[in-house]
Structure formats: C-alpha cells, structure tokens
N, C-alpha and C positions, 0 to 999 in steps of 0.2 A: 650779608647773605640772608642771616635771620631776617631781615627785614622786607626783602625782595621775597624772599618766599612768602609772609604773610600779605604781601599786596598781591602778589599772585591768584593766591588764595580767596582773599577779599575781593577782587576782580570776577572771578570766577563764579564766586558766590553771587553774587550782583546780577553776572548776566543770563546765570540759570535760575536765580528765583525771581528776577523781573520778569526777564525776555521768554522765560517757560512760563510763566501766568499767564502770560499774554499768548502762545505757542498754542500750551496746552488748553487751558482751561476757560479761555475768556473766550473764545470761540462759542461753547456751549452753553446755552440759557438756562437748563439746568442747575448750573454751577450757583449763576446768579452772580459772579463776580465782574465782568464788562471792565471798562476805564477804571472804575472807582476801585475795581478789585486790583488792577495790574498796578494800578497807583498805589495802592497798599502796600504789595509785594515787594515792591522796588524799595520805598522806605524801610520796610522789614529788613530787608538784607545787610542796610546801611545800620540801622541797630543794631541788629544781634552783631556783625562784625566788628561797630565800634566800641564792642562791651568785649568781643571775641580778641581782637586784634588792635587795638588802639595802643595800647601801651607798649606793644609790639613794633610796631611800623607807623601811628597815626594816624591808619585807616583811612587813606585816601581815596583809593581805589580809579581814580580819575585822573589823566595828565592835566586838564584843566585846572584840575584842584591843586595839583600840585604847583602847576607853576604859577597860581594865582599866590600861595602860600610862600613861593620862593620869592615873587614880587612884594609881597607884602613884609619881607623880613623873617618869617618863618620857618624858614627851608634853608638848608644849604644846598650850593649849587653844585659841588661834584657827586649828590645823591639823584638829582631832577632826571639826567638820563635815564641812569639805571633803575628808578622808579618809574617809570615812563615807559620802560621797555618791559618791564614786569607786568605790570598794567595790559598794558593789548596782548601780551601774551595769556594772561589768566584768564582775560576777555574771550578770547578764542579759544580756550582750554573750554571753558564754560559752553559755548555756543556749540562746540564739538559735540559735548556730552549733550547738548539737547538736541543736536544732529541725528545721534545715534539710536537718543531713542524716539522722535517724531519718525521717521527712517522706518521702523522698528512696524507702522501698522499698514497692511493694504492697502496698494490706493495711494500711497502717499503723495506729494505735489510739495513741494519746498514754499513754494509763494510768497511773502512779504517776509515771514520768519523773523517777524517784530523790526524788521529795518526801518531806518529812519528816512522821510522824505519829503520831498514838496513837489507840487502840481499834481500832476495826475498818479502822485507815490504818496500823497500826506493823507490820511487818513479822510478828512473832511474836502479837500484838494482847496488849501488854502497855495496862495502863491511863494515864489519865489523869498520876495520883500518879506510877506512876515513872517516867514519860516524863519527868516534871518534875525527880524527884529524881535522873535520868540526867544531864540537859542541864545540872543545876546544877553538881552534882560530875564531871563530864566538863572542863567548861569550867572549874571550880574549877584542878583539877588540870595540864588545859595549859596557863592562865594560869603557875603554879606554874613550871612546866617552865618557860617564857620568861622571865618573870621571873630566874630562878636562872642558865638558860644563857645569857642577855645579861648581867649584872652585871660586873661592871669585876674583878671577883675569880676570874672562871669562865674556864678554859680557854680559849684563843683559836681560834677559827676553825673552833671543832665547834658551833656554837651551830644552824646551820641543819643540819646532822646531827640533831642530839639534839630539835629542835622537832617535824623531819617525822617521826623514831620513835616520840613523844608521839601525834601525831594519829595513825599508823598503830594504833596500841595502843592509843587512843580509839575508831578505828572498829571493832576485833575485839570489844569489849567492846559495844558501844553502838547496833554496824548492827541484829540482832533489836528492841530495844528502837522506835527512833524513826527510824532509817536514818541516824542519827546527824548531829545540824546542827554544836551547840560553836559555831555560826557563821550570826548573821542574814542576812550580803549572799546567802550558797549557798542559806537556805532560801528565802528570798526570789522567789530567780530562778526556781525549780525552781516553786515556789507559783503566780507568774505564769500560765505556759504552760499548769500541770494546771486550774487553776482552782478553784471551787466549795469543796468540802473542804479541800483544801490552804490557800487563801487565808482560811479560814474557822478552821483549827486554827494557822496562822502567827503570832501572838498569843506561844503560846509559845516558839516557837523564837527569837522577838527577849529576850523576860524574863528565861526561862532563862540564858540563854547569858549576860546583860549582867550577872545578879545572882551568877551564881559566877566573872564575871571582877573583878566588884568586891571581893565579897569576899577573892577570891587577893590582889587588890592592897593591901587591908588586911592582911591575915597577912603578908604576904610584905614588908610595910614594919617591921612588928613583930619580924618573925622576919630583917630584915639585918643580913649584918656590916656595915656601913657604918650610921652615924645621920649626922643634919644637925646 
C-alpha cells in the first residue's frame, strides 16, 4: 500500500507540474517558458520524485514504464496491476486539481488542457503515422534510458538525474508532434476532463507507449552486461 500510495503521488505530481506549465504558463509570453519550458517542468517532476520516492515505490509513475520494467525482468508481476491502477488514478487526481484551479479564472474554456493528439489535435498537425512512430521510439528510447540508469552496474545515485533529462529531451523533440505522452496514466487524465476527441484518439497514447516500452525491454535484456 506504501508503495501504491507513493505512485499515486508521483503520478500526480507529474501531471500538475508538466501538464500545469503547459495549462498555466506556456500560454503567456511573458513567462518566456513555451515547449522548452513545459519540457523542463516534466523532467522536473521525474527528479525531485525520483529523489522524493524512488526508494519508496521506484518511481515509475507510468504503466509504460512499468510493464517495460516487468518485461525486462525488473518487476514483479502481481504488483504491474495494482501500480497501473494507482498511476491513472494520481494522473487524474493531478489533472483534477489543475481543473479546479484553470476553472478558478473568468472566462474560462477547458480547450486542449495539455491533451495529447494527432491531426488536427497534434500541436503542429503532424499525422496519424508519426504520432505513432513518435510515441513508439520516444518511449523506446526512455525505457532504454531506465533501463541502463538503474542497472546494478551504472553509476549510483545519478539514476533520477539522467531519467528526468531523458523525459525532458523527450519533450523538446516530441511536444510539436503529439504534446508528447511516453506515458498512458498523463494521457489518460488530460483525455478525461477535455473529452470527445481526446478520449476518442487515446487508444493511442496507451499502444504506443506500452509497445516501445516492451520492445526496449527486449533489447535492453539482449544488449545486458549481466545474463541469468
């Protein structure tokens, strides 16, 4: 239960300081933060939580992640659900409270509310195909990244350094594309609240994202110093 509650949390955390940069503050020029800021913010949240919570839970905060990590031999499998279900819960605990307070000013309009999409929803209106081929080798490659920086052979104590760098450098590449998921509980939550199109293009952001974390998990058993 400790553990579910810290994914919760980390969930949570994830979807109110990405998906609120992007809500709140990437909107105004003022701010000066745009893509490169909400890209920040998203890596931000994966630090401070995997310093916050890692020793706690692991700090996944993603079912991607997780069942890339249970394919890969990391995970035990009677925990994958019950992380998984914690996860879109926190996600949407998270997207709630940024509900309440966008909600909160005159005027309001819900609009995109950081959802993820393609065609006439992807930010630059990239297609279908590489919104796909995005979220596949996006989530390929952070898998990769976790993978390699948690290994029993890698560096000690830089691991949640080097993961939320991954995502930040995830989102630079990936925000025009599809506003970038790598992550079903975030798309999830955001999907909920916008409704219609979002909950109707959601489909991919869960496939995507599971099929290039599985994949990583296959290479990256292939490609360890370590064999069983």
């Amino acid at each position: 239960m400790k553990k579910l509650i810290a994914e919760f949390i980390g969930t949570l955390w994830l979807v109110l300081g990405g998906c609120g940069s992007a809500v709140l503050a990437a909107s105004y020029p003022e701010l000066g933060i745009g893509f490169a800021g909400v890209a920040i913010a998203f890596g931000l949240t994966v630090v401070t939580m995997a310093y916050a919570i890692g020793h706690v839970s692991g700090c996944h905060l993603n079912p991607a992640v997780s069942i890339g990590l249970y394919v890969g031999g990391r995970f035990n499998k009677k925990e994958l659900l019950p992380y998984i279900i914690a996860q879109v819960l926190g996600g949407i605990a998270g997207a709630g409270i940024l509900y309440l307070i966008v909600s909160g000013k005159p005027g309001f309009e819900i609009g995109g509310f950081a959802a993820n999409g393609y065609g006439a929803h992807s930010p630059d209106g990239y297609s279908l195909g590489a919104a796909l081929i995005t979220e596949v080798v996006m989530t390929f490659m952070f898998l990769m990244v976790i993978l390699g920086a948690t290994h029993s052979k890698a560096p000690k104590g830089f691991a949640g350094l080097t993961i939320g760098l991954a995502l930040t450098l995830i989102h630079l590449i990936s925000i025009p594309v599809t506003n970038t998921s790598v992550n079903p509980a975030r798309s999830t939550s955001q999907a909920i609240f916008v409704g219609d199109w979002a909950i109707d293009q959601l489909w991919l952001f869960w496939i995507a994202p599971i099929v290039g974390a599985v994949l990583a998990a296959l290479v990256y058993k292939f490609i360890s110093p370590e064999k069983k």
